[in-house]
C-alpha positions in Angstrom: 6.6 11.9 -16.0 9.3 13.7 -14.1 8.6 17.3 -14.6 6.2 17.0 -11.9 9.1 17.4 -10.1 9.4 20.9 -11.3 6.5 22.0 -9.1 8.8 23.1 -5.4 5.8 21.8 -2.9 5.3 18.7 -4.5 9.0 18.0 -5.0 9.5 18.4 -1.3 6.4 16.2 -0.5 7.7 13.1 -2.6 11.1 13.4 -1.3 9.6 13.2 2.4 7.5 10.1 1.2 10.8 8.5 -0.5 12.9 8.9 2.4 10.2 7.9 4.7 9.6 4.9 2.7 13.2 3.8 2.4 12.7 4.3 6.8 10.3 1.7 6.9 11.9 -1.0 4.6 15.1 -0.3 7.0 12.3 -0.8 10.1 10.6 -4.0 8.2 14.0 -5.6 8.2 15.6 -4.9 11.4 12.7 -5.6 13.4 12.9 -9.5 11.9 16.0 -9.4 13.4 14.8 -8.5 16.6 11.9 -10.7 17.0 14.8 -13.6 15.9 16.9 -12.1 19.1 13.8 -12.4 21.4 11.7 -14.8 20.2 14.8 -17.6 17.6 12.3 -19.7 16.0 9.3 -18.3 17.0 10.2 -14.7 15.2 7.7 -15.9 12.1 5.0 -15.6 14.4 5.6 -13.0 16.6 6.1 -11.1 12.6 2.5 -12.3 11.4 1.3 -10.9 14.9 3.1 -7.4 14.5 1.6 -7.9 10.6 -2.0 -8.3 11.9 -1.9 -5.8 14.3 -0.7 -3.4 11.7 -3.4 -4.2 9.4 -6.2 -3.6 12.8 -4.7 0.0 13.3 -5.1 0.4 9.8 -8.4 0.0 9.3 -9.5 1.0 13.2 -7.0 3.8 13.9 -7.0 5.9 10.3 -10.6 7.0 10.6 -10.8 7.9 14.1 -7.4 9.7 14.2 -8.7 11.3 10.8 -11.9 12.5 12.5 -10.2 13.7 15.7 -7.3 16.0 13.2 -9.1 17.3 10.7 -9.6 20.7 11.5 -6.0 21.2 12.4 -3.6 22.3 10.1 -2.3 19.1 7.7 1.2 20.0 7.9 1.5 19.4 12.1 -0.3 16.8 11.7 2.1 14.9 9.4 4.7 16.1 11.2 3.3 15.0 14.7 3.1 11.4 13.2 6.6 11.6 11.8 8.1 12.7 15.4 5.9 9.7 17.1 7.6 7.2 14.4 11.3 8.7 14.7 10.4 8.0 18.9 9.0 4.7 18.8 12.2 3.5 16.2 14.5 4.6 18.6 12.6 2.8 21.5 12.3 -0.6 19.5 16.3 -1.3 20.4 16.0 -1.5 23.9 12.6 -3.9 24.4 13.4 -7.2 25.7 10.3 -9.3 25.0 7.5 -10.0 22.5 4.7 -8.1 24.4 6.3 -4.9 24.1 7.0 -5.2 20.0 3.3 -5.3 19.9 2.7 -2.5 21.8 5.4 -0.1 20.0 4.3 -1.6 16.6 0.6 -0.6 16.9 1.5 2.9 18.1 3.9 3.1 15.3 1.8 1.7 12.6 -1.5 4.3 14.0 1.2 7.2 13.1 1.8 5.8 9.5 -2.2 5.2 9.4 -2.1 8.8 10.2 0.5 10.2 8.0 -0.3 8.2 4.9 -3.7 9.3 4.1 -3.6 13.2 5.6 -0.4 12.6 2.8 -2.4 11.4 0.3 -5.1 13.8 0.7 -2.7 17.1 0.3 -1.3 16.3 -2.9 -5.2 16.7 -5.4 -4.5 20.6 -3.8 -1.3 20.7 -4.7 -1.4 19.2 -8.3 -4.5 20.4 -9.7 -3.5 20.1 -13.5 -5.2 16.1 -13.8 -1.8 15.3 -15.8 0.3 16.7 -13.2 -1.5 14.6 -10.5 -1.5 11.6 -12.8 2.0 11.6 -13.5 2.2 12.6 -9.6 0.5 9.2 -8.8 3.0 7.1 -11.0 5.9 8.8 -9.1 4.3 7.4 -6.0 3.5 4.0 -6.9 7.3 3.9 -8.6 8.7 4.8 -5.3 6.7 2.0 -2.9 8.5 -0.3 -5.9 11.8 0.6 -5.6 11.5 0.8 -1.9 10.7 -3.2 -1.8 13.4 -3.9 -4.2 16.1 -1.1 -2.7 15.9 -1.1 0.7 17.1 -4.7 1.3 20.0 -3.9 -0.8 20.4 -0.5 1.3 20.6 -2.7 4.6 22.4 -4.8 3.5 25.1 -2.8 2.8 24.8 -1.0 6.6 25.1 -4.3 8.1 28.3 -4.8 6.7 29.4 -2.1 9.0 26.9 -1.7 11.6 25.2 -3.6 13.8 20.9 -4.1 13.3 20.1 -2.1 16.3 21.4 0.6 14.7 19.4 0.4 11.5 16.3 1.2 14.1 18.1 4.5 14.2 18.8 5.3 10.4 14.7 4.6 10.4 14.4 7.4 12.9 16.5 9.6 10.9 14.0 8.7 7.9 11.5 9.7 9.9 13.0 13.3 11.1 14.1 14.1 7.8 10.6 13.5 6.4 9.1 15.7 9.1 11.8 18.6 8.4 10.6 18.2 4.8 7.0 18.6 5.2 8.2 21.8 7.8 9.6 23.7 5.5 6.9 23.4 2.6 4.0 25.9 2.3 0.9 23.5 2.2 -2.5 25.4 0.8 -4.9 25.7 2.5 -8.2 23.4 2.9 -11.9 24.4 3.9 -12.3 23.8 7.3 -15.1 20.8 8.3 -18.5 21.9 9.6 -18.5 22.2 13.4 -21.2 21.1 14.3 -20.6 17.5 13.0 -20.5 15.0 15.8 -17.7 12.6 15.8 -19.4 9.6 14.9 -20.7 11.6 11.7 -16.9 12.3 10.9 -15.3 9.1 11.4 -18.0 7.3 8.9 -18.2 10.4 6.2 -15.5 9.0 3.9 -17.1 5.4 4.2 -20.5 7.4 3.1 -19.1 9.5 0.2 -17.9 6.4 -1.0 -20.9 4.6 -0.6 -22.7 7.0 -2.3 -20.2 7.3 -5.7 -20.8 4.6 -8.4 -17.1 4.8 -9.3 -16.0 4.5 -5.7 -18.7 1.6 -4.9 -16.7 -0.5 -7.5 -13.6 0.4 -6.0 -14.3 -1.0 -3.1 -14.8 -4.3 -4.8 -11.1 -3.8 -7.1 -9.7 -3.1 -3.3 -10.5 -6.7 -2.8 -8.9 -7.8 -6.0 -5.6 -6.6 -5.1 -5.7 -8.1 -1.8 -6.1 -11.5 -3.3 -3.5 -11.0 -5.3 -1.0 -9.1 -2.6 -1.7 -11.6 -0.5 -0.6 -14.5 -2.1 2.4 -13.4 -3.6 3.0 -11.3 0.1 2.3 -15.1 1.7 3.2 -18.1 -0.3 6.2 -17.0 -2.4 8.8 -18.3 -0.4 6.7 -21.6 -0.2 6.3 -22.1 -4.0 9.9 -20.6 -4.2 11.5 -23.2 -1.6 9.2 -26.0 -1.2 7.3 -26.9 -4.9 10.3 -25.2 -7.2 13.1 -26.4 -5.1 15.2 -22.7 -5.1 16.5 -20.9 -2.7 16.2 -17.4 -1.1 17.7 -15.9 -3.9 14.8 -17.3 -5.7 12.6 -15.9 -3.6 13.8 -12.1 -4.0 14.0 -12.8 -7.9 10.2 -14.0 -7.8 9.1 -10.7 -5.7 11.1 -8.4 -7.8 9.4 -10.0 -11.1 6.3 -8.9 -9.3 7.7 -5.7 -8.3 9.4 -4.9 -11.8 5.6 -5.5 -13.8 4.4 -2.9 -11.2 6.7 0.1 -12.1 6.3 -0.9 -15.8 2.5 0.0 -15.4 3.3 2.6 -13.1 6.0 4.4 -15.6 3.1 4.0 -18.7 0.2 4.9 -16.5 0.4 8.8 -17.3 0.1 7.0 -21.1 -2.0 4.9 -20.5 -5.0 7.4 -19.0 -4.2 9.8 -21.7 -5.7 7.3 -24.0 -8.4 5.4 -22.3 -10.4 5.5 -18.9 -10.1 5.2 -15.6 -12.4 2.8 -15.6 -11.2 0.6 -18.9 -7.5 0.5 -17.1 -8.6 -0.6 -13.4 -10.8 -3.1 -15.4 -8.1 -4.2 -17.1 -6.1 -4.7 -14.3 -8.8 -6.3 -12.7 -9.1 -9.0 -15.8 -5.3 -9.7 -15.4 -5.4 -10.3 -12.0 -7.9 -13.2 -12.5 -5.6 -14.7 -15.6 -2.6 -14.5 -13.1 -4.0 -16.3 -9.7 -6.2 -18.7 -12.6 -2.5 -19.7 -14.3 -0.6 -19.9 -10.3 -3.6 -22.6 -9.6 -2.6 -24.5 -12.9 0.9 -24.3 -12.1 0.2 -25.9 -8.7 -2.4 -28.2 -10.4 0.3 -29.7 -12.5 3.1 -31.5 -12.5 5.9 -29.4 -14.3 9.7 -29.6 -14.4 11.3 -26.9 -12.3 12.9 -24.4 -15.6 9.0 -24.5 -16.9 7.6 -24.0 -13.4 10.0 -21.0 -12.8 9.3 -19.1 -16.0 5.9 -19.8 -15.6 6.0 -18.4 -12.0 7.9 -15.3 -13.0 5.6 -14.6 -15.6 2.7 -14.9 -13.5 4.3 -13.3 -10.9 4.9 -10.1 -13.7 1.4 -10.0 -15.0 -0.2 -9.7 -11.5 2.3 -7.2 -10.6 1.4 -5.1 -13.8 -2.4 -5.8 -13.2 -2.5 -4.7 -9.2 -0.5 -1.6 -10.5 -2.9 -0.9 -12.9 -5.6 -0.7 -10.2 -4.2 1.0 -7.7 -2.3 4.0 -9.5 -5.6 5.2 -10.9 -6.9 4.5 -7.2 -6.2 8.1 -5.5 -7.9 10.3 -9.2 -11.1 8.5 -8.6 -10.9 9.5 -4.7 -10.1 13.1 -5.5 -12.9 13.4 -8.6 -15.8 12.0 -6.1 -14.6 14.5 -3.0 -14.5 18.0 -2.2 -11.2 20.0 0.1 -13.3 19.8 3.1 -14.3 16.4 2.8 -11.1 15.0 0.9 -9.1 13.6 4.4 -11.9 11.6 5.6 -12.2 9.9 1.9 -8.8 9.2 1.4 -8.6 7.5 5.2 -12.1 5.7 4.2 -9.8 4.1 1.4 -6.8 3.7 3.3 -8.8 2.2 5.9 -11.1 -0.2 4.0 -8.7 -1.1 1.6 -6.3 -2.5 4.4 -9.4 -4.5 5.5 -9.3 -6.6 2.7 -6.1 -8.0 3.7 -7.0 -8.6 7.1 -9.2 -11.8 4.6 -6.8 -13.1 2.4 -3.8 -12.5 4.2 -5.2 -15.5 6.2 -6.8 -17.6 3.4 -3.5 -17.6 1.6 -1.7 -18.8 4.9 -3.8 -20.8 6.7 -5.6 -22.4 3.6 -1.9 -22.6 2.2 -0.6 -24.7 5.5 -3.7 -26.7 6.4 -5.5 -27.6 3.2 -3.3 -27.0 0.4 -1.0 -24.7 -1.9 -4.2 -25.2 -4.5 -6.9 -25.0 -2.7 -5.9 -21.5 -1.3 -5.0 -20.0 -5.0 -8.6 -21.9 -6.4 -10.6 -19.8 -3.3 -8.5 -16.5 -3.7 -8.9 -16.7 -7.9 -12.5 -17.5 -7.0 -13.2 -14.3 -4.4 -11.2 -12.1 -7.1 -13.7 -13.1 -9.9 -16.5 -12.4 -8.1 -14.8 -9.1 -6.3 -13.9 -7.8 -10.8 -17.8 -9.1 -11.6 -19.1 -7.3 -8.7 -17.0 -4.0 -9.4 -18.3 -4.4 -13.1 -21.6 -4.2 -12.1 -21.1 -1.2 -9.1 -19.7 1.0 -11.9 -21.7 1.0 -14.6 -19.5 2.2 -17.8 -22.0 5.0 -18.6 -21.0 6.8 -15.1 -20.8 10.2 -15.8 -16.9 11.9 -14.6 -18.0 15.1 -12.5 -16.7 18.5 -13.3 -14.6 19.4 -10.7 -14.0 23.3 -9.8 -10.2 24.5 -9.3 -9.4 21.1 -11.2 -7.8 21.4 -14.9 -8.4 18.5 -17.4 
């Protein structure tokens, strides 16, 4: 998998993504400890309000922004969102009260909802052997894993020396290092969009090519079976963790590194795995697993258990959805660049990025709210429930006798 890293312009484009990544881990936890500064008690919700409004500038921000930039050249606009996110880190030191975190955290998160998919869309022209751009893919879902498990690790080793304010400004230095990175590499270039298109036409065209793919119609649906099982790992593993286990917060970061660790397993065989079977037969897989894992999670919380079987049984299901969401979303980005062309790649890519995100924006709050009002259960019952019917429904949106288009400048 790692001689992709032979090829210069990709080599440069995943070290900018790396270093950018470790950046926002840094951000993710400094800006906890400045919402605890402002807001003490209060910082877990003024954290599920910066979450929220994240997850509205993905889905409302990365089309528009994509239809507004997509006849200008890819590699200022990457580094224009870069340069916004280095600013807007250094500014987050010196606010003094909720209101304001908001405001710099949209703006912020509307520059990653920029960067990210205009990112995602270079690489299909830069990799163009399917291997390369396979094995590419794994190399990007291993580094979003070992972000979440290194960058805690990472600051907490600066906070033994520095204070928290200045992690805001080692996250701007992600950001700057990124943009230098993307400067200096030669991007190719794409086919310029048609025009004539009126804006409205551009902001929905990666929703419609989407729409109008088989393959892509059941990803849509898949995008909803991660987010049910993202979002209750993302939501209610500290409460299994400190409430119905009894641990502690190391138990917490062992649970999410379980899920973290199944993910790079997948994402180290993928290049493997799609040498041997489908596209489709892996995401479906994945899909399968992901049922099995939030099906066992509700049993675990159905039943009474003592606390060494309820922990293995947690990191275990923990693992397996971790492999299974992995196995759906590393495949993710080949379907996206099969079903597109250069010109209309960007706006497909932010379609995904965008719709994807929107999923969350539902279970994000069904695993919370559910979680805190009804019941642990009855939230893991409805989001095994909505993932069922999300693998059924992608089942049937891509039938298995598809054909795979023949793609031009693409090598098999």
């Amino acid at each position: 998998m790692w001689d992709v890293l032979a090829h210069p312009v990709y080599r440069r484009l995943f070290t900018a993504q790396v270093v950018a990544l470790v950046g926002t881990g840094l951000l993710t936890i400094a800006l906890g400890l400045l919402a605890y500064d402002i807001a003490g008690e209060d910082a877990g919700a003024v954290l599920g309000t910066a979450l929220a409004i994240k997850m509205v500038a993905y889905v409302v921000v990365a089309p528009v922004i994509t239809a507004v930039t997509e006849r200008l050249p890819r590699r200022a606009v990457m580094v224009s969102a870069d340069a916004v996110r280095a600013v807007i880190a250094l500014m987050l030191p010196f606010i003094g009260s909720t209101w304001q975190i908001y405001v710099l955290i949209f703006v912020l998160q509307a520059a990653s909802a920029t960067f990210t998919p205009t990112f995602q869309a270079v690489i299909p022209s830069v990799l163009t052997h399917t291997d390369d751009y396979t094995k590419g893919l794994s190399l990007s879902r291993l580094a979003y894993d070992l972000e979440s498990l290194t960058s805690p690790a990472i600051a907490g080793a600066l906070l033994l020396v520095i204070s928290y304010n200045q992690l805001f400004v080692a996250t701007a230095l992600g950001f700057l290092v990124s943009a230098a990175l993307v400067i200096s590499t030669r991007l190719p270039r794409i086919t310029a969009a048609a025009e004539n298109e009126r804006l409205r036409t551009r902001i929905t065209k990666g929703a419609r090519v989407m729409v109008g793919h088989a393959p892509l119609r059941g990803l849509l649906a898949l995008n909803m079976v991660v987010a049910t099982a993202t979002g209750l790992v993302v939501v209610n593993t500290v409460v299994y963790v400190r409430s119905l286990l009894g641990g502690v917060n190391a138990g917490v970061a062992m649970a999410l590194a379980a899920y973290g660790g199944g993910s790079m397993l997948v994402a180290l065989a993928m290049p493997r795995l799609l040498g041997r079977m489908s596209d489709r037969r892996v995401m479906m897989t994945g899909a399968l697993l992901v049922v099995v894992g939030l099906v066992c999670t509700a049993i675990l919380l159905a039943t009474s258990v003592s606390p060494v079987v309820g922990w293995v049984w947690l990191i275990t299901a923990w693992t397996v959805i971790g492999a299974a969401t992995s196995a759906i979303s590393t495949p993710t980005a080949r379907l996206l660049r099969d079903y597109s062309t250069e010109s209309n790649r960007p706006a497909v890519f932010t379609a995904q990025f965008s719709l994807s995100h929107a999923c969350f924006l539902v279970t994000y709050p069904l695993a919370g709210w559910v979680g805190a009002q009804v019941s642990q259960l009855t939230a893991a019952i409805i989001l095994a429930t909505l993932a069922t019917l999300s693998a059924m429904a992608a089942t049937r949106l891509w039938p298995a006798t598809y054909p795979r288009p023949i793609m031009a400048g693409v090598e098999r």
